[in-house]
C-alpha positions, 0 to 999 in steps of 0.5 A: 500514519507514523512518518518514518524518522530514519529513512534509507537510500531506497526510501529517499531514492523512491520520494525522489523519482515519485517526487513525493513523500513515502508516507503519503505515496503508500498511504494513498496506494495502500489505503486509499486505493487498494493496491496490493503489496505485491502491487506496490511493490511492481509499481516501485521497482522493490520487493513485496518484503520492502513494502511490507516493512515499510508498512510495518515502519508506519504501523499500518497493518497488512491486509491478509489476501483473502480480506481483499477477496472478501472486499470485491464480493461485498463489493458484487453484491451491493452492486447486484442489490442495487440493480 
């Protein structure tokens, strides 16, 4: 995860009513639990377009809609498997 140099107002406005940093706040959201984009962007008051890029800014790839699809079936039959 690339930490952001040069941030803007509505990066510095999100840290600070989340009280922690960008990087960390979309890494947790994006990587570790999976949230969408559009998610992400509901959770913080901004545009899908505004997380996407800042994504983009840490070089951390999108996910295309249908891997997330594809993740939750993966997902059903190991739970069917395990039954």
């Amino acid at each position: 995860m690339k930490e952001i140099k040069k941030k803007t107002l509505l990066m510095n406005w999100v840290e600070m009513e989340k009280g922690v940093k960008l990087e960390e706040l979309l890494h947790d959201l994006y990587i570790e639990k999976g949230f969408s984009i559009r998610e992400i962007a509901e959770k913080l008051g901004v545009h899908y377009h505004t997380v996407n890029s800042w994504l983009k800014l840490m070089e951390i790839e999108a996910r295309l809609p249908h891997e997330k699809l594809l993740e939750l079936v993966e997902i059903k039959r190991k739970l069917k498997e395990s039954k």
